[in-house]
N, CA, C and O of each residue as an XYZ file, in Angstrom:
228
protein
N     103.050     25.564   -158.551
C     102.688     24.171   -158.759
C     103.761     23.513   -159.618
O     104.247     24.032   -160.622
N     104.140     22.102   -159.032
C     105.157     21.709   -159.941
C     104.531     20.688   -161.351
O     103.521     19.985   -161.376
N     105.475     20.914   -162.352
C     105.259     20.026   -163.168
C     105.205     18.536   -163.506
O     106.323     18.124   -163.196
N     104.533     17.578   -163.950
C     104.643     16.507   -163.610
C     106.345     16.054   -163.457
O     106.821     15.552   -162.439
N     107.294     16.437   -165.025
C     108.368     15.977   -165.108
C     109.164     16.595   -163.737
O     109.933     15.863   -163.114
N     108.950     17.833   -163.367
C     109.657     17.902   -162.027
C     109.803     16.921   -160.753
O     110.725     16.436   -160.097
N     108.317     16.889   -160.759
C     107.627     16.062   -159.684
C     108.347     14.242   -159.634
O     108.721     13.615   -158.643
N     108.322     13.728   -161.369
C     109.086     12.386   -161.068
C     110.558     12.788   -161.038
O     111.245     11.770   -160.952
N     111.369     14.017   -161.082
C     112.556     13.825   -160.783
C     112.788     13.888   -159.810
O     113.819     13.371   -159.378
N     111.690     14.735   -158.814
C     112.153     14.349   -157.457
C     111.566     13.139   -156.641
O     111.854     13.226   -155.448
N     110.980     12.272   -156.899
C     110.497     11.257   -156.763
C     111.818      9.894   -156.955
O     111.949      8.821   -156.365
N     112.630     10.558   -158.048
C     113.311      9.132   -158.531
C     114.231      9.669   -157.579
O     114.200      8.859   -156.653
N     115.107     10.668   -157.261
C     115.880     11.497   -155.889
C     115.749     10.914   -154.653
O     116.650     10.632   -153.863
N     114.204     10.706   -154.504
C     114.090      9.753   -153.397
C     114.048      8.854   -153.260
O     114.051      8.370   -152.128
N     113.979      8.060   -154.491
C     114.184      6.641   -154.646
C     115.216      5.809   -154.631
O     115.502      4.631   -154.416
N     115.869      7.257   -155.061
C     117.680      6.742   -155.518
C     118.427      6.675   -154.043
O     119.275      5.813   -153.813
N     117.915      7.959   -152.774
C     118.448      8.026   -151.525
C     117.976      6.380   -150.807
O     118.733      5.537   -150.326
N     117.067      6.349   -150.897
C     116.103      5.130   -150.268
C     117.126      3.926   -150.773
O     117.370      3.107   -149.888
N     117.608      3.745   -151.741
C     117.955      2.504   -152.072
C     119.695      2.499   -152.092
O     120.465      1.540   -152.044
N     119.944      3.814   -152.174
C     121.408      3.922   -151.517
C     121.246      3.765   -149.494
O     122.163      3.153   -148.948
N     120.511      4.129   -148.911
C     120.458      3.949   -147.477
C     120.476      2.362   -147.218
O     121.177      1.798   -146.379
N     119.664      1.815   -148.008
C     119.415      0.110   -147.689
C     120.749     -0.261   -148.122
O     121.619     -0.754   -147.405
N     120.812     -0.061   -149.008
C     122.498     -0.488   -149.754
C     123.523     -0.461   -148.627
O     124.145     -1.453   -148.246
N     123.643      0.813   -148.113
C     124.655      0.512   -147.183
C     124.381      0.035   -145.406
O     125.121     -0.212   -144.453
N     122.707      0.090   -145.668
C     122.807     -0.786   -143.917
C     122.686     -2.093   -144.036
O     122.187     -2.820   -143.177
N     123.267     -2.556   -145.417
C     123.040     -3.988   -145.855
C     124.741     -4.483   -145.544
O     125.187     -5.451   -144.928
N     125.482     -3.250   -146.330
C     127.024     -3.445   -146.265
C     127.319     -3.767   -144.695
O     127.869     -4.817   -144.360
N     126.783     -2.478   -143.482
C     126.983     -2.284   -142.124
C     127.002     -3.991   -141.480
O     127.917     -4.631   -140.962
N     125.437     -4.386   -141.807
C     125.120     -5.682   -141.566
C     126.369     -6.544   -141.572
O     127.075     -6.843   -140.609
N     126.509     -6.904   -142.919
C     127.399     -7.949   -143.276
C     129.123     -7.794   -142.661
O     129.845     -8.713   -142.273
N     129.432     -6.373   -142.735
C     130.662     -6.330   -142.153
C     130.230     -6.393   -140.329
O     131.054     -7.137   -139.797
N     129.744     -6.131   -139.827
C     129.328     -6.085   -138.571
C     129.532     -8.235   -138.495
O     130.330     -9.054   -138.037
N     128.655     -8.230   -139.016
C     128.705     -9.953   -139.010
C     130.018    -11.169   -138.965
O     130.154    -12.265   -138.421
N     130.916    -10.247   -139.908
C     132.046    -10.437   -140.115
C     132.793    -10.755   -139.524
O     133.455    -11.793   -139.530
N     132.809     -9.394   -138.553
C     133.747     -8.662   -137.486
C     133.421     -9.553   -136.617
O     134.336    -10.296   -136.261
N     132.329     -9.724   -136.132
C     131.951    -11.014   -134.669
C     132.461    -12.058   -135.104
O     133.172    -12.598   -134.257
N     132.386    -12.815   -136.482
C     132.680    -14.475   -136.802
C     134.078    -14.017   -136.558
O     134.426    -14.422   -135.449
N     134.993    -13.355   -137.131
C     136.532    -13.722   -136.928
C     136.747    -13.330   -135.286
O     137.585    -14.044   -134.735
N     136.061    -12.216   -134.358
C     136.449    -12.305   -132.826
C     136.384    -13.655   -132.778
O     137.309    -14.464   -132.711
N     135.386    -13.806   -132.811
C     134.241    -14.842   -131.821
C     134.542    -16.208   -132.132
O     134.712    -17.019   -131.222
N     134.641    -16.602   -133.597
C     134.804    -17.660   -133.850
C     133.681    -18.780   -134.198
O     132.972    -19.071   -133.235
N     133.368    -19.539   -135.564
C     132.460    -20.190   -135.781
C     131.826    -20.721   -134.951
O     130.701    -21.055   -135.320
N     132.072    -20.930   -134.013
C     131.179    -22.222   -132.785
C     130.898    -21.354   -131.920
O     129.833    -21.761   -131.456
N     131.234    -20.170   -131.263
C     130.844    -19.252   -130.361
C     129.544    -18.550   -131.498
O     128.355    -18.812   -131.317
N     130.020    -17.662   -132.627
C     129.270    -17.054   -133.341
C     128.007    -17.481   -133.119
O     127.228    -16.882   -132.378
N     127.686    -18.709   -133.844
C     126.645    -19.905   -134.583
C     125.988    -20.115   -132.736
O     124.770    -20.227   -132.597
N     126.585    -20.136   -131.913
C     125.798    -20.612   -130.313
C     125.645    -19.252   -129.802
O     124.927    -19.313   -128.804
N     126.027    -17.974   -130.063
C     125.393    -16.577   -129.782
C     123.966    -16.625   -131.001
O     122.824    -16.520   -130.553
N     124.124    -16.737   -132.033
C     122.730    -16.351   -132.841
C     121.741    -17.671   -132.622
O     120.532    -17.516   -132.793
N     122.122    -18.611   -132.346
C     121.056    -19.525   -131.914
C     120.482    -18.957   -130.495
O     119.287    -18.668   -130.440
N     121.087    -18.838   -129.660
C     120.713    -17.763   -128.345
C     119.808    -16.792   -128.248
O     118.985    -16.722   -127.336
N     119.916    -15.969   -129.212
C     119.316    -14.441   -129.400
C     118.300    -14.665   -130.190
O     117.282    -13.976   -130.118
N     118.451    -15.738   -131.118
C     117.036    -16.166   -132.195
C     115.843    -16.980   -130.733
O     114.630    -16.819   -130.601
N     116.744    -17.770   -129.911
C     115.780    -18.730   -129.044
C     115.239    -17.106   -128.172
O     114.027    -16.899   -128.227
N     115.702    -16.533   -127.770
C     115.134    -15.221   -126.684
C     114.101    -14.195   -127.325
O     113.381    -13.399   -126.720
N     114.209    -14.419   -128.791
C     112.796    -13.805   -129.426
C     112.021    -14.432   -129.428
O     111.130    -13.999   -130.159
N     111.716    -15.606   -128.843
C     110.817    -16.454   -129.456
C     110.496    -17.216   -127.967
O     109.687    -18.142   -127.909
């Protein structure tokens, strides 16, 4: 049986993975985003995500 203090260190372990994972599919996001505005270009970009926002909906 583990001890409590064990128990929150592995707790904060997973907390710490959890918030390093978001961290970097936040980075992925934004460089991904990036990468399309300089192909694509402000006025293509901005008329692809108006597109894909109107097709969820």
């Amino acid at each position: 049986m583990q001890r409590p203090a064990q128990l929150a260190n592995s707790q904060r372990d997973i907390a710490s993975i959890v918030v390093a994972c978001s961290a970097a599919a936040g980075v992925a996001l934004l460089l991904g985003t990036l990468a399309l505005w300089m192909h694509y270009g402000t006025t293509v970009f901005f008329e692809m995500l108006s597109a894909g926002i109107a097709a969820c909906f």
